[in-house]
VOPAGU-2260 file (C-alpha; in pm, 1 decimal, decimal comma):
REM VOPAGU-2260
SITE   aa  ch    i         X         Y         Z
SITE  UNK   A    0    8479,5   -6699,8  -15162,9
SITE  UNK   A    1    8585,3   -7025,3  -15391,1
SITE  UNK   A    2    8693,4   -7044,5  -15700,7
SITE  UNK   A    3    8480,8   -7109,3  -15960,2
SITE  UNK   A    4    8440,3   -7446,4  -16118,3
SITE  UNK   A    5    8342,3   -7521,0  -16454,0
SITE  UNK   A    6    8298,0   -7876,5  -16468,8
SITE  UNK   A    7    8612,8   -8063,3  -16422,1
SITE  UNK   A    8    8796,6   -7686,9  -16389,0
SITE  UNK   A    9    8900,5   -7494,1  -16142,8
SITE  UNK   A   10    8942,4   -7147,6  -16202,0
SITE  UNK   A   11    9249,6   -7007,2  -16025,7
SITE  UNK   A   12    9017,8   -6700,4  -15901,3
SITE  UNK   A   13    8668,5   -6572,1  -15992,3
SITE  UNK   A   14    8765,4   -6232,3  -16269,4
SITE  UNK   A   15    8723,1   -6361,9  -16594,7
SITE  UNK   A   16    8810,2   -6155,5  -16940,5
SITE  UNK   A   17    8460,1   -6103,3  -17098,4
SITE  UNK   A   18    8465,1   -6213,8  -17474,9
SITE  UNK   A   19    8518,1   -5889,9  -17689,0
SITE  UNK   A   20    8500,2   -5928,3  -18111,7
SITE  UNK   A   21    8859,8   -5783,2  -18226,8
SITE  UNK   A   22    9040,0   -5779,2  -17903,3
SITE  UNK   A   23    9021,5   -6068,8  -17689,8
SITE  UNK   A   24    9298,2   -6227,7  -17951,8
SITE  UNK   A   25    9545,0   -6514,9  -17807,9
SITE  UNK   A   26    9821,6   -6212,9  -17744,0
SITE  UNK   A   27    9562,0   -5987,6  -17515,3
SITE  UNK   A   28    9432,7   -6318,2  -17345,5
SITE  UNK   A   29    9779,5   -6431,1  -17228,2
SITE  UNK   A   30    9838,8   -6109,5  -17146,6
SITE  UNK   A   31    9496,8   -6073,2  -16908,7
SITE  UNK   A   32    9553,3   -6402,4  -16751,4
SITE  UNK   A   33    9957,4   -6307,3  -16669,4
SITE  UNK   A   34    9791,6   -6010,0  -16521,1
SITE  UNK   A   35    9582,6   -6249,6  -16256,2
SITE  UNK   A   36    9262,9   -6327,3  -16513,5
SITE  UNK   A   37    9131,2   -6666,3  -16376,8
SITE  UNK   A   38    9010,8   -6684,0  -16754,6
SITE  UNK   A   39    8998,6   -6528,2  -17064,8
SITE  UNK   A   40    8718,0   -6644,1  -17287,7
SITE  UNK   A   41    8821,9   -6607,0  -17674,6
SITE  UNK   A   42    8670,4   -6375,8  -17915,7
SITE  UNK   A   43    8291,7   -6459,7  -18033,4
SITE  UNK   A   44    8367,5   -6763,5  -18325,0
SITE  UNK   A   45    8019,1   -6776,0  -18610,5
SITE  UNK   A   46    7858,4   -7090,0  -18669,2
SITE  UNK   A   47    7848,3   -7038,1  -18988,5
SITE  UNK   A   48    8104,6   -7315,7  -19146,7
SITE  UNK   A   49    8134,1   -7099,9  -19474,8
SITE  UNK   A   50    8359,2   -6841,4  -19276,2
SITE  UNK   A   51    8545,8   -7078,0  -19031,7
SITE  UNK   A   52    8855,7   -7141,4  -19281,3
SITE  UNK   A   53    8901,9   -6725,2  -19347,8
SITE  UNK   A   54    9187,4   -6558,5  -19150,9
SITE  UNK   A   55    9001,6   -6409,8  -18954,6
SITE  UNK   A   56    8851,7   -6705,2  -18816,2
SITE  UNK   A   57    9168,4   -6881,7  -18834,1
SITE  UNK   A   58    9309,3   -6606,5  -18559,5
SITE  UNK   A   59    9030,3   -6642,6  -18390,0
SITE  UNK   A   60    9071,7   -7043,3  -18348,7
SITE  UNK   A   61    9474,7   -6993,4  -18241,7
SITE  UNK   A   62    9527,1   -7141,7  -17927,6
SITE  UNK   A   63    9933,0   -7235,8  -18012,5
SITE  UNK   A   64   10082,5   -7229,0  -17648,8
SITE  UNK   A   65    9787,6   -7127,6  -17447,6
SITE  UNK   A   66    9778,7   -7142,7  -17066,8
SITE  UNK   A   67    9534,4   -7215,8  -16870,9
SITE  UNK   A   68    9157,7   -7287,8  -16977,7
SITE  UNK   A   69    9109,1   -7260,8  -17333,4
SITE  UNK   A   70    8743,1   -7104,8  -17364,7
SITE  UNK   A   71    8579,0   -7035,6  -17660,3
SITE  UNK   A   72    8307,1   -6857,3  -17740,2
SITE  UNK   A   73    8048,3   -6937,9  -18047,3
SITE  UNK   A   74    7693,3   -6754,1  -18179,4
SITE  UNK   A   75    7416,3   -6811,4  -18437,3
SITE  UNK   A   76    7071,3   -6889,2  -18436,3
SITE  UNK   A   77    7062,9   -7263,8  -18570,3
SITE  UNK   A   78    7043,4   -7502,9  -18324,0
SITE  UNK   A   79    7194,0   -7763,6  -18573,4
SITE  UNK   A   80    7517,8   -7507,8  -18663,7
SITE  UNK   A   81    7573,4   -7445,8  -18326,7
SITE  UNK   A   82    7642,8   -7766,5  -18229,0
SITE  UNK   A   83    7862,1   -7867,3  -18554,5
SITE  UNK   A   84    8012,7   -7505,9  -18446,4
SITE  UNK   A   85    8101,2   -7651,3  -18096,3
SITE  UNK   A   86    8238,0   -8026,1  -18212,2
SITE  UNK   A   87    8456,0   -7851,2  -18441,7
SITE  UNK   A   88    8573,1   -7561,7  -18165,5
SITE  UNK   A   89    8620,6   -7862,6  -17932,9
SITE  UNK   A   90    8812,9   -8039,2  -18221,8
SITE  UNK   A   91    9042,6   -7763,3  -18244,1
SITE  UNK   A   92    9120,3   -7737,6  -17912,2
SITE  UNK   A   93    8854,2   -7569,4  -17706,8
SITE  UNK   A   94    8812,4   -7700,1  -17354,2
SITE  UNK   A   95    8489,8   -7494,0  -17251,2
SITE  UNK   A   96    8227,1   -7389,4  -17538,5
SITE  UNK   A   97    8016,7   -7074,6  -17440,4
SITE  UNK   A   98    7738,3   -6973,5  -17638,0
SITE  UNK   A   99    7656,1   -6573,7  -17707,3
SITE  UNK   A  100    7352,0   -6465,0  -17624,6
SITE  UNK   A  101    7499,9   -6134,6  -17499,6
SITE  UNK   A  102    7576,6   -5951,5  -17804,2
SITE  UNK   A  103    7357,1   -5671,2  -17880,6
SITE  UNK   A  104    7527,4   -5517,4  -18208,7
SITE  UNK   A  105    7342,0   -5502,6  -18498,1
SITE  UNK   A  106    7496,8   -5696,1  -18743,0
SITE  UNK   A  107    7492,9   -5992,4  -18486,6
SITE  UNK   A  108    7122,1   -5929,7  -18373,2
SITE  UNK   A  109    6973,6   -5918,3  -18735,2
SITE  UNK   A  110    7068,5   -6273,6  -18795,5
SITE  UNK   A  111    6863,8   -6369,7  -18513,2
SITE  UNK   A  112    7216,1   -6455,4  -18312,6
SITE  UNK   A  113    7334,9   -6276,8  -18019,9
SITE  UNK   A  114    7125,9   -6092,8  -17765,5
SITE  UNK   A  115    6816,8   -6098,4  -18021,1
SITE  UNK   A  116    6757,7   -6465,9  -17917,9
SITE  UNK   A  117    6651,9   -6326,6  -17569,8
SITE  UNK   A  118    6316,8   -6284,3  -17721,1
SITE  UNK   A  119    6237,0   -6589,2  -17809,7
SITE  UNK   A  120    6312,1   -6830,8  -17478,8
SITE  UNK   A  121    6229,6   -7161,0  -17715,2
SITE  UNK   A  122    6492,0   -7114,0  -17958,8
SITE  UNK   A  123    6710,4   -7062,2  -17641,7
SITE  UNK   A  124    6620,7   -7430,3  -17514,4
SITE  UNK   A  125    6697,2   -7581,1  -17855,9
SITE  UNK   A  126    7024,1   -7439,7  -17931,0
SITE  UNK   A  127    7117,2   -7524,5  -17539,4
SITE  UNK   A  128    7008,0   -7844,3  -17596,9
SITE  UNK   A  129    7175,4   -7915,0  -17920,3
SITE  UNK   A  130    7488,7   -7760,5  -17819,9
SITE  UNK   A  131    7508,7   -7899,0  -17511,0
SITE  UNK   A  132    7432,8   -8265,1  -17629,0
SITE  UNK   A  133    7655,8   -8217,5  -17902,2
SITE  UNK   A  134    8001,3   -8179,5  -17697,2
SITE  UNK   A  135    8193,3   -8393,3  -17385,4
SITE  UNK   A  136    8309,8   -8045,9  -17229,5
SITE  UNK   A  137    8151,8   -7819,6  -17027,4
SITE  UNK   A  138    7904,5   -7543,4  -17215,8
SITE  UNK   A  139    7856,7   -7198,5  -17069,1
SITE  UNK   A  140    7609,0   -6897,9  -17156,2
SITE  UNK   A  141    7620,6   -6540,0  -17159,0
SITE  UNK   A  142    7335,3   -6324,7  -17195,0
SITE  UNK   A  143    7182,4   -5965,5  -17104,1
SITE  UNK   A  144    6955,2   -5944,6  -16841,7
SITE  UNK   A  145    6650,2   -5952,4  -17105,7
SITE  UNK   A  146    6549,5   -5783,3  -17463,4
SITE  UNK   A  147    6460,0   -5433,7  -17338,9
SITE  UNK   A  148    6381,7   -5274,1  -17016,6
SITE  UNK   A  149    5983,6   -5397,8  -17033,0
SITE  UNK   A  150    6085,9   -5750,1  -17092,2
SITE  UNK   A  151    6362,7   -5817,9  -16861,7
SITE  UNK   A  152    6337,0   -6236,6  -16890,7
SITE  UNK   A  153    6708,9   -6275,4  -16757,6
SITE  UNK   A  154    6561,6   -6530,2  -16471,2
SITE  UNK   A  155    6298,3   -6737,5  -16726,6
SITE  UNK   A  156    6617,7   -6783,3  -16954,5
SITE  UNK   A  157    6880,6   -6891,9  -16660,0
SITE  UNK   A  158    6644,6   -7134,8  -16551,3
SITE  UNK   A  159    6590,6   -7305,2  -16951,1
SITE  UNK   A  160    7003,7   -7310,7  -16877,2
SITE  UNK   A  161    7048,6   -7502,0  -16586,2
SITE  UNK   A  162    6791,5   -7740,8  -16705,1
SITE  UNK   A  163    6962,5   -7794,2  -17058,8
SITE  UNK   A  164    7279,6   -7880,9  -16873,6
SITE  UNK   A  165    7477,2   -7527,7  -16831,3
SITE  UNK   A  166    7765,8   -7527,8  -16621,1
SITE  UNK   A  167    7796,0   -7124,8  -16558,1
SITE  UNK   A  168    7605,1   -6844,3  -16666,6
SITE  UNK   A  169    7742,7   -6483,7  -16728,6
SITE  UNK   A  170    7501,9   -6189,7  -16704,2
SITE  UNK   A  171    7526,4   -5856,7  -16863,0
SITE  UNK   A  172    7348,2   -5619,3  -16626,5
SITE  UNK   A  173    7157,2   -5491,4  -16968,2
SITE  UNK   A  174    6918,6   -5514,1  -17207,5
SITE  UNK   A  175    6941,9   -5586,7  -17554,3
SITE  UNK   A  176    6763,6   -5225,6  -17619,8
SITE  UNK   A  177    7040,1   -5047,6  -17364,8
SITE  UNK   A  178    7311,3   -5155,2  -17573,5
SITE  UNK   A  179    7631,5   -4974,0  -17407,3
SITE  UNK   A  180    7440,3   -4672,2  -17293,3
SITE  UNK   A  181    7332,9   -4571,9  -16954,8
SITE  UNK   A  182    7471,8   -4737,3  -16642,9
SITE  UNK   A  183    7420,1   -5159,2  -16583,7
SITE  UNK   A  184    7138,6   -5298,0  -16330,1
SITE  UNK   A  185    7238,7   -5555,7  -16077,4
SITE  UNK   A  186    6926,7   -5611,7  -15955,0
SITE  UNK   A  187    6852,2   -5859,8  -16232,1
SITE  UNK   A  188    7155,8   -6033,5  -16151,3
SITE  UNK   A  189    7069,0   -6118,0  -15817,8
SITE  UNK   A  190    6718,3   -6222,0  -15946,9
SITE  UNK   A  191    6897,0   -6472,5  -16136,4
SITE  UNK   A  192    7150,3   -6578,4  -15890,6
SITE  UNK   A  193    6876,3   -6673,8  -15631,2
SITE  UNK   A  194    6675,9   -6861,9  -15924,4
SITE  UNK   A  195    6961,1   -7077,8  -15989,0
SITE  UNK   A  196    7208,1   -7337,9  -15819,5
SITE  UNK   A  197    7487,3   -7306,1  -16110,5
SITE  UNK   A  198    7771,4   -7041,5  -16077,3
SITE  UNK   A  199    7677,6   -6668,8  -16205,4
SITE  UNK   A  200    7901,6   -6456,9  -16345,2
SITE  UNK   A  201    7815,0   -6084,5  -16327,2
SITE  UNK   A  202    7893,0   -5825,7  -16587,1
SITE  UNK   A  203    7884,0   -5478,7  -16670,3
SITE  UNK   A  204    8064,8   -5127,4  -16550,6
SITE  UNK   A  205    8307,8   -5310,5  -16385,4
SITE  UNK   A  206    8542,0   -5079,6  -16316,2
SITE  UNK   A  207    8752,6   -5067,4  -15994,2
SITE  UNK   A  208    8834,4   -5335,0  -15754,3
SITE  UNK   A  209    8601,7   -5114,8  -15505,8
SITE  UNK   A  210    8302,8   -5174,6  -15781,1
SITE  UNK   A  211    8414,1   -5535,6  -15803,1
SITE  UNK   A  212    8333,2   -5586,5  -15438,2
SITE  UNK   A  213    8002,1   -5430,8  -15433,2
SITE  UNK   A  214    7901,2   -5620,1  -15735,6
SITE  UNK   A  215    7950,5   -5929,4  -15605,6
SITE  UNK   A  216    7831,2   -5828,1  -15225,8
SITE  UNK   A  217    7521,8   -5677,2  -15388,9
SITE  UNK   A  218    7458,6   -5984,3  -15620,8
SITE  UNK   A  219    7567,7   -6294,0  -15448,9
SITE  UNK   A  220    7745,5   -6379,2  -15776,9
SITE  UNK   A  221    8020,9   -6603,5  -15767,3
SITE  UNK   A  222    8231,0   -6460,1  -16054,2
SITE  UNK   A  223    8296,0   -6136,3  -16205,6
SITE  UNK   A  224    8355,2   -6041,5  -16596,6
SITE  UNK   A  225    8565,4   -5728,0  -16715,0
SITE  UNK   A  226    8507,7   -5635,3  -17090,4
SITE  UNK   A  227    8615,6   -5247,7  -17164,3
SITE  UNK   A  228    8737,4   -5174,5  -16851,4
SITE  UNK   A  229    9072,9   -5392,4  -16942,0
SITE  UNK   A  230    9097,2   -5234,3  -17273,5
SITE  UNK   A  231    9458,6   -5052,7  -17222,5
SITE  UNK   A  232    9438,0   -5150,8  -16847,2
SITE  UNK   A  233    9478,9   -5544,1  -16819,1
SITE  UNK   A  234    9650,2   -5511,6  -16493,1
SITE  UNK   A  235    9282,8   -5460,0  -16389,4
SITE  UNK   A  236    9313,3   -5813,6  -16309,2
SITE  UNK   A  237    9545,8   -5823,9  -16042,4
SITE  UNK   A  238    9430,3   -5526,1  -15863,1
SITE  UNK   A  239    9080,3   -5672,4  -15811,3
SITE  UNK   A  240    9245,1   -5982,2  -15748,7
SITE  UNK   A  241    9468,3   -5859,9  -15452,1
SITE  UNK   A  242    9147,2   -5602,5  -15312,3
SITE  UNK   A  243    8937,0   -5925,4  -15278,1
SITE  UNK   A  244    9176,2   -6142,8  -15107,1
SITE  UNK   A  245    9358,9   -5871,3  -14889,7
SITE  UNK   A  246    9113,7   -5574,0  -14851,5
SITE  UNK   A  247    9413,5   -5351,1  -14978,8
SITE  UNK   A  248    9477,6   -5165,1  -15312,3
SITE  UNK   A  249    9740,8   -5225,9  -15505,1
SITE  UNK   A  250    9951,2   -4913,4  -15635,6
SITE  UNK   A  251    9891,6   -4796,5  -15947,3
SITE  UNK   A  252   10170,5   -4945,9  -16217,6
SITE  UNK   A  253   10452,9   -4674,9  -16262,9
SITE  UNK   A  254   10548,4   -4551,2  -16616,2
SITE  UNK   A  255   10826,0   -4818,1  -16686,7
SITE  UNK   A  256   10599,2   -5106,9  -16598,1
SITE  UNK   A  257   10323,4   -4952,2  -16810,6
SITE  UNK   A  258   10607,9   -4926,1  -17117,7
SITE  UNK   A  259   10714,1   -5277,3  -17017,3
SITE  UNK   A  260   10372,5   -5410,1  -17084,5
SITE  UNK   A  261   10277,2   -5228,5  -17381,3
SITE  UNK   A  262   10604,1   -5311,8  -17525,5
SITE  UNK   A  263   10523,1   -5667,0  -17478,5
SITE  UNK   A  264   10194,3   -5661,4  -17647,8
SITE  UNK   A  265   10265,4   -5460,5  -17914,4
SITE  UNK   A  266   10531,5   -5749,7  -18027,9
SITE  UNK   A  267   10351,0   -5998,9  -17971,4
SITE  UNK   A  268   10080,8   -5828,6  -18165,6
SITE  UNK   A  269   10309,8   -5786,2  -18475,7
SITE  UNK   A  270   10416,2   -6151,5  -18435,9
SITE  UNK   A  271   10087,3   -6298,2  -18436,7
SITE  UNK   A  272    9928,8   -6129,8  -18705,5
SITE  UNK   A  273   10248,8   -6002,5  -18883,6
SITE  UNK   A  274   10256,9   -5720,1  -19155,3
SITE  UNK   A  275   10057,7   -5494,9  -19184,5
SITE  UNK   A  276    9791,9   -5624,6  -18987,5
SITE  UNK   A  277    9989,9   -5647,4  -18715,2
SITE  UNK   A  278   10070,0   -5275,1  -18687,9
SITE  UNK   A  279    9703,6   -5146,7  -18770,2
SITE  UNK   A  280    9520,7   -5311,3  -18481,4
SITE  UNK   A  281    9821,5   -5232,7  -18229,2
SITE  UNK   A  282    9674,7   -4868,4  -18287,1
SITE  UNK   A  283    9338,1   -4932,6  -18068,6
SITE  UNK   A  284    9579,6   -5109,7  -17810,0
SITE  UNK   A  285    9768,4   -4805,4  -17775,9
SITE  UNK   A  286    9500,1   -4581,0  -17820,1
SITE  UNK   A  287    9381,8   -4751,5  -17474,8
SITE  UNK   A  288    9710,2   -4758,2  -17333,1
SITE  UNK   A  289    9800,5   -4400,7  -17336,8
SITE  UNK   A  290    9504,3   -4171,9  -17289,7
SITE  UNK   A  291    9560,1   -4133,8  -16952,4
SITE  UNK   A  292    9947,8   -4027,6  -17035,3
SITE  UNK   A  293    9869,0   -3865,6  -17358,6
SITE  UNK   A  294    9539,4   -3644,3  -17317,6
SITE  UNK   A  295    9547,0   -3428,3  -17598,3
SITE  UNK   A  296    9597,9   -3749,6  -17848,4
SITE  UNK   A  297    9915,0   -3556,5  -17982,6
SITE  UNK   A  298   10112,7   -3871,8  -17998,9
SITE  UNK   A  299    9885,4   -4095,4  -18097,3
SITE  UNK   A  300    9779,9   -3897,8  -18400,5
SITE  UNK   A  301   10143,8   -3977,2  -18493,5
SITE  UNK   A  302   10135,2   -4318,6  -18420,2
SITE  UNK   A  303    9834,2   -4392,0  -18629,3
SITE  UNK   A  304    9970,0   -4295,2  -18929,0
SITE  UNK   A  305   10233,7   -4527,9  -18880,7
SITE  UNK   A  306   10255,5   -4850,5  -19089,4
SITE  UNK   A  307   10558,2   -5060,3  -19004,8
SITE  UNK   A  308   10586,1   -5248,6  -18633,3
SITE  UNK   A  309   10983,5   -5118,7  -18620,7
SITE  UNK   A  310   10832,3   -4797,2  -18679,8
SITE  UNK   A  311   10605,5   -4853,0  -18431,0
SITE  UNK   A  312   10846,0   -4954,9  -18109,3
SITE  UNK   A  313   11088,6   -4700,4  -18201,6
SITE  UNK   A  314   10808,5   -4409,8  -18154,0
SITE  UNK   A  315   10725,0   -4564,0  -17840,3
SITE  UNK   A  316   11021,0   -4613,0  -17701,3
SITE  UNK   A  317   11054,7   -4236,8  -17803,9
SITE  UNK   A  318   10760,9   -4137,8  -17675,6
SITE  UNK   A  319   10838,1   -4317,9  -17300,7
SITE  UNK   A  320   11227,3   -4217,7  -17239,0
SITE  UNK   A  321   11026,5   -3848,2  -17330,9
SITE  UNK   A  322   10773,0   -3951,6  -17075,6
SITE  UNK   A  323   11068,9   -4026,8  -16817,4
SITE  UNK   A  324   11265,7   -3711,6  -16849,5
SITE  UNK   A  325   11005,4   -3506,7  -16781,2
């Protein structure tokens, strides 16, 4: 298989880190793509300029030392703010501009952004258009495969993108309506992948480097996106990586390496977001991290409570010269 291109760019493989609000941050992204991401697409950016100087969107918007492909991800409904959304993305650095149509929470979908858009396939074609028109770099789209399980329009709304000038399209294999819940559909994927000449990314319950494999063999996509299944797990990366090129599965990381990594995210965590934000989203991070060491949540009840970031490294380190005794 070849590596993806996105207009001018090659991606150095085809597993891309799926766009997640409140986690795909410039510290998990560098992260992901040390671990063998070919990308990591930023978290979702409103095009709404009233919020685009808050800190929040300022984090959002930090690309300071960035390798590889800076992609970044904007939704809304207004064909007009969408495109002032992307120039100004683009201003600030952006390299790739991806619009959500993917989102299905609820706070997204009542302002018409997000995976709500699926139902109306016009509104698509102008905000593709605008957006599109609007910047020199390459656009990309991410949607579900339709608005709910009666209306599955994944392959009406890939074609409106590869007219309007869409370099890559990433499907969720969901609807709108399925949310998170039940298990993802491929078959819509494929649909799409046969409608369309421009890459497809596929997405959803992506789990294993095994699942990777069948995904792609069952869809003919040419790229893959992992969302939750890197949460506490970005070595995910390389492990699908090395089973696609070689065939072969690559060991498990060993407790030190998983410290080693944590450690390193955790600081750069409290670095990039400093006190006390810093400390209080570490806690999901670690949350993730750990459940597979720390089942009955013992430790992390501890950790939670805790408000400084020395406070923080000294539990863990703690908690993993514990884990190494035993």
């Amino acid at each position: 298989m070849n590596n993806v291109r996105i207009g001018p760019y090659q991606l150095d493989n085809n597993i891309i880190v799926a766009p997640m609000a409140g986690i795909t941050d410039r510290p998990f992204r560098q992260l992901c793509r040390r671990l063998g991401a070919g990308l990591a697409v930023s978290e979702m950016m409103s095009s709404n300029p009233k919020v685009w100087k808050t800190d929040k969107s300022m984090n959002r918007m930090d690309h300071k030392g960035e390798s590889g492909i800076r992609s970044v991800q904007i939704a809304g409904a207004d064909p007009e703010l969408m495109a002032q959304a992307a120039q100004f993305n683009v201003a600030n650095g952006a390299q790739i501009i991806d619009i959500n149509m993917g989102c299905p929470a609820k706070k997204v979908n009542k302002k018409l952004a997000g995976s709500a858009l699926l139902q109306y396939p016009d509104l698509v074609e102008q905000i593709v258009q605008a957006v599109v028109k609007a910047v020199e770099v390459p656009v990309t789209l991410k949607i579900r495969t339709g608005w709910n399980t009666q209306n599955r329009n994944g392959v009406e709304i890939a074609k409106i993108a590869e007219r309007n000038g869409i370099a890559s399209l990433a499907v969720h294999g969901r609807t709108k309506a399925c949310m998170y819940k039940g298990e993802a559909e491929y078959a819509t994927i494929r649909d799409i992948k046969r409608a369309v000449s421009i890459p497809v990314v596929a997405n959803g319950d992506i789990t294993s480097p095994q699942k990777a494999k069948q995904v792609l063999d069952y869809t003919g996509a040419d790229a893959i996106m992992i969302g939750r299944a890197a949460q506490g797990r970005p070595w995910i990366f390389r492990e699908i990586d090395h089973f696609l090129r070689t065939g072969k599965q690559l060991p498990a990381p060993d407790v030190s390496e998983v410290r080693s990594i944590l450690m390193e995210h955790l600081v750069n965590l409290h670095q990039f977001y400093g006190e006390p934000m810093g400390a209080r989203i570490a806690r999901k991070h670690v949350s993730w991290y750990l459940q597979a060491h720390d089942q009955a949540g013992q430790f992390r009840r501890v950790f939670n409570a805790l408000e400084a970031p020395i406070e923080q490294i000294e539990a863990l380190e703690q908690y993993f010269e514990t884990l190494a005794a035993n």
